[in-house]
VEXDREN-2710 file (C-alpha; in Angstrom, 1 decimal):
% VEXDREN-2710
k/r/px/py/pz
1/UNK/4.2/47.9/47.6
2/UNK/4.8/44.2/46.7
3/UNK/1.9/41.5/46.9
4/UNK/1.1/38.3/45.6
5/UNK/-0.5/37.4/42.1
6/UNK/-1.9/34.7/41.5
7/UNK/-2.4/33.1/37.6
8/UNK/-4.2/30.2/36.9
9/UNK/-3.5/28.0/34.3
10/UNK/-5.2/25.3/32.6
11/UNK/-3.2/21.9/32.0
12/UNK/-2.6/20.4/28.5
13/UNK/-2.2/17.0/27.6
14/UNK/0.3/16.2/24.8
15/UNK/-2.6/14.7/22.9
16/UNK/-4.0/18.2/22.8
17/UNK/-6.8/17.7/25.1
18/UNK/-6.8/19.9/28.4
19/UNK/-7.0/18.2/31.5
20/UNK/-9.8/18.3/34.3
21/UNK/-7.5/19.8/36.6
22/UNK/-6.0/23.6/37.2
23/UNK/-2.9/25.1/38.5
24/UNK/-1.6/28.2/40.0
25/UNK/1.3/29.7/39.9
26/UNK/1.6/32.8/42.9
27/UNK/4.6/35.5/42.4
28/UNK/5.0/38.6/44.5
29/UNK/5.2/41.6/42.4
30/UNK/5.2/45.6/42.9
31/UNK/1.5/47.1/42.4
32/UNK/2.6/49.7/39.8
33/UNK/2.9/48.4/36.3
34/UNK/5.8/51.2/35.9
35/UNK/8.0/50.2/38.3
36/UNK/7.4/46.4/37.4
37/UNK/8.5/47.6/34.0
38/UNK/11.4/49.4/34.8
39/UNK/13.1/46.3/37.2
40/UNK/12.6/44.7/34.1
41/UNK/15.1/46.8/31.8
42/UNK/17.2/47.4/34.8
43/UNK/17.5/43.4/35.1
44/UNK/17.9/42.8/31.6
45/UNK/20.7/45.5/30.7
46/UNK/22.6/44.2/33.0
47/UNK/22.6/41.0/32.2
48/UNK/23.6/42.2/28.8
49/UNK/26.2/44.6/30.0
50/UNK/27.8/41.6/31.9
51/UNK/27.8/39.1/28.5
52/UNK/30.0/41.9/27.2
53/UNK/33.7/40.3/26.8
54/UNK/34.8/44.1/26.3
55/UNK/38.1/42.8/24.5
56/UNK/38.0/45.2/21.4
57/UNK/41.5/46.4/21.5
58/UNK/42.9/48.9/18.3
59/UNK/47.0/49.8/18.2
60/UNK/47.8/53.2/18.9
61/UNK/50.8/54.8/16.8
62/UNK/53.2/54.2/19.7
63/UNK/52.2/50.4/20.1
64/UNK/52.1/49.8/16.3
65/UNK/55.5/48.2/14.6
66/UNK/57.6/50.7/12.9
67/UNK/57.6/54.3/12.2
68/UNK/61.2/55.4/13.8
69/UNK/62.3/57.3/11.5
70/UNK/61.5/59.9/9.7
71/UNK/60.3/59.8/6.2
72/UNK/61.6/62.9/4.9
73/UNK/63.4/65.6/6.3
74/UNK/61.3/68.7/7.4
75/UNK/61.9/71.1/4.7
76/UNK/62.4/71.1/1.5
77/UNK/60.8/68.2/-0.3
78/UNK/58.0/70.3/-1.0
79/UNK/55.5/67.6/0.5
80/UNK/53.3/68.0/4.1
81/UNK/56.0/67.6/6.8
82/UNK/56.0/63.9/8.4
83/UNK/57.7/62.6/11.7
84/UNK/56.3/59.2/10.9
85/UNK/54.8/57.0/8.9
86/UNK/52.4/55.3/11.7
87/UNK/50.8/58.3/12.0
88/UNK/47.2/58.2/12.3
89/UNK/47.0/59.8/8.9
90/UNK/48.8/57.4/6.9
91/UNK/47.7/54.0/6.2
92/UNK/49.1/50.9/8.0
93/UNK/49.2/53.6/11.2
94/UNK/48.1/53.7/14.5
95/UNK/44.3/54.2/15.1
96/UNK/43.5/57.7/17.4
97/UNK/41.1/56.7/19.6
98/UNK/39.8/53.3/18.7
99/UNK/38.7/50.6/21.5
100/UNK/40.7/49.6/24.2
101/UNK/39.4/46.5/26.5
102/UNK/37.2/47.4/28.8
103/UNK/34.9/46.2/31.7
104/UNK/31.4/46.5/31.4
105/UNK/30.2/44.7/34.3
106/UNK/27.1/46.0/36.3
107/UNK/25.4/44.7/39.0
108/UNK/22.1/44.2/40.4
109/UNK/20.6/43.1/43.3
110/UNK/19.6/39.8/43.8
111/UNK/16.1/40.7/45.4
112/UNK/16.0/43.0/42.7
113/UNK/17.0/40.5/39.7
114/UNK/13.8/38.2/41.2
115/UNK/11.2/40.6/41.0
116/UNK/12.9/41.8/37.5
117/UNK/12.2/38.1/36.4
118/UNK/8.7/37.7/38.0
119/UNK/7.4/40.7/36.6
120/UNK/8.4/39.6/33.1
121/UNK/6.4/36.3/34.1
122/UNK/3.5/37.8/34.8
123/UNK/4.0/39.8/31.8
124/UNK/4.5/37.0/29.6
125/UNK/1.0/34.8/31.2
126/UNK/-0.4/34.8/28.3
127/UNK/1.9/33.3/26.1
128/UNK/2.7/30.5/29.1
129/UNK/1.8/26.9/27.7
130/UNK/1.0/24.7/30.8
131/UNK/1.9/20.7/30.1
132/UNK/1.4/17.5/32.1
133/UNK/4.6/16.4/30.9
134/UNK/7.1/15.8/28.1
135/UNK/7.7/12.2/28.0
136/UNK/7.5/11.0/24.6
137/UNK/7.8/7.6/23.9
138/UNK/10.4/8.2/20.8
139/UNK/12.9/11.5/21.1
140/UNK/13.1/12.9/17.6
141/UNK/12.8/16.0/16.1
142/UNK/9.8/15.4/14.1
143/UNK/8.1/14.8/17.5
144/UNK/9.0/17.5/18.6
145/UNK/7.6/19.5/16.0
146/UNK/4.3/17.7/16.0
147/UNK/4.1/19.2/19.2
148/UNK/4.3/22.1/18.8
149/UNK/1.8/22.0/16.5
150/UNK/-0.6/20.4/18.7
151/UNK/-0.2/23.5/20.9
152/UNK/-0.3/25.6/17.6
153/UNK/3.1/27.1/18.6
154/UNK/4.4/28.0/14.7
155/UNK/8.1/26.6/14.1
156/UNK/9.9/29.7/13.2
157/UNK/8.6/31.5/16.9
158/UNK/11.2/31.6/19.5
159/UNK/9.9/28.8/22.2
160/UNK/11.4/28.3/25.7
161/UNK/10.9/25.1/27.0
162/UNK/11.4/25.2/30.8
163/UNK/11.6/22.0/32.7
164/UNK/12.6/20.8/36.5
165/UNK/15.5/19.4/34.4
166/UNK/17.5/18.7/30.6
167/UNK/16.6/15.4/29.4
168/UNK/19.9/14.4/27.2
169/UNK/17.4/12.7/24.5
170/UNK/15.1/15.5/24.9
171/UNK/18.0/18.1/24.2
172/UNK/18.9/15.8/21.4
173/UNK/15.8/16.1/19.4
174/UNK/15.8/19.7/20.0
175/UNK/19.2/20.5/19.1
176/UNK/18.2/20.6/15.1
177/UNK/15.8/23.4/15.4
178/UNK/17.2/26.8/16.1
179/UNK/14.4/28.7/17.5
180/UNK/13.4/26.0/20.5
181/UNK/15.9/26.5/23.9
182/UNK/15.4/24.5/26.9
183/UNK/16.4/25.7/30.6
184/UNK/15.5/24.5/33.7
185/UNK/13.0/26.0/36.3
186/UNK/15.8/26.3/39.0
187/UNK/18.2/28.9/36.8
188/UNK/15.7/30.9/34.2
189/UNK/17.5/33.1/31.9
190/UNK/15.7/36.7/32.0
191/UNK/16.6/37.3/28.2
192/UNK/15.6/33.9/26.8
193/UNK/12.2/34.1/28.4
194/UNK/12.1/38.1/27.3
195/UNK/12.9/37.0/23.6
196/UNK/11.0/34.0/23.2
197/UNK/7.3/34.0/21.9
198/UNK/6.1/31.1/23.6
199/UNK/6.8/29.7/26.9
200/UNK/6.4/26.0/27.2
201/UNK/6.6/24.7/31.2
202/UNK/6.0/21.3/32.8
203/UNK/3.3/21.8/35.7
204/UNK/6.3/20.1/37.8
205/UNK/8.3/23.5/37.1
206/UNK/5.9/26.1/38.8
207/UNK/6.3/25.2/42.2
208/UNK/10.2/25.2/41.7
209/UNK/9.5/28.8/39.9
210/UNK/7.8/29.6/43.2
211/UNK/9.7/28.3/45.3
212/UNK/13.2/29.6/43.8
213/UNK/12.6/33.3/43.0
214/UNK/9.6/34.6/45.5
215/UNK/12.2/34.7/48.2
END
């Protein structure tokens, strides 16, 4: 059975301060932490099965160039008798049963795929990092940095920074360290927010986080 859930967040101030206000952000998910759990895998191998290119391709000993002939006739030379030299068995042959390209593909639903993504939300509440805003009044990466220490978020954790949308200077700054990603509220990535640490969101996101995947 799905119902609502309701989280409550406090909002911080890029001076480090919290702000007087609260806010809420209310996703439907199924009652059993099992099921909410298993949406969650389902979601995320698929999205994994479908990042596969599947283009591993090996020759076989009838595609590989060469090998006609025959080395050596069939008897008496005393040696293992040989039809050709792109036999599996001898080097520079074909390979037996290596790769061919392939489809991986799955799919999921998309009702499915939502709840996937706000059960790993409500998973991930307590590493969600609530902020007025972003806007700095210089973009560069040693702001950046600074706050992210303000919100005693350690550099080398994975941090997703999810906004209502990509700032170029703000994806500029960021660009330099390796572990910060930025995405916007309207087109969440199930495996960035799986794999990051921290989750960084504007207050302006939530209601486009409700809005766009309780339907």
């Amino acid at each position: 059975m799905i119902s609502e859930k309701t989280l409550t967040f406090p909002i911080k101030l890029l001076t480090g301060n919290e702000s007087k206000d609260k806010i809420t952000l209310t996703l439907k998910v199924k009652d059993a932490n099992e099921t909410n759990n298993y949406v969650i895998h389902r979601a995320y191998l698929t999205q994994r099965l479908n990042e596969r290119q599947g283009t591993a391709s090996t020759l076989t000993r009838a595609e590989v160039r060469g090998g006609g002939r025959k080395p050596w006739r069939q008897k008496g030379m005393g040696r293992a008798r040989a039809g050709s030299n792109r036999s599996p068995l001898w080097k520079g042959g074909g390979v037996s049963f290596g790769p061919k390209p392939k489809l991986y593909s799955n799919k999921i639903n998309r009702k499915e795929w939502k709840l996937g993504l706000r059960s790993l939300l409500i998973s991930k509440q307590n590493n969600i990092i609530i902020v007025d805003n972003l806007n700095i009044t210089e973009y560069k990466t040693k702001n950046i940095i600074k706050i992210l220490k303000i919100f005693n978020i350690n550099l080398s954790e994975k941090t997703l920074f999810i906004l209502p949308k990509i700032e170029k200077n703000l994806l500029r700054s960021t660009n330099n360290i390796k572990t910060i990603k930025l995405t916007i509220a309207s087109n969440l990535n199930l495996k960035q927010i799986l794999l990051a640490k921290n989750l960084l969101v504007t207050k302006d996101s939530l209601k486009i986080i409700e809005d766009t995947y309780n339907g």
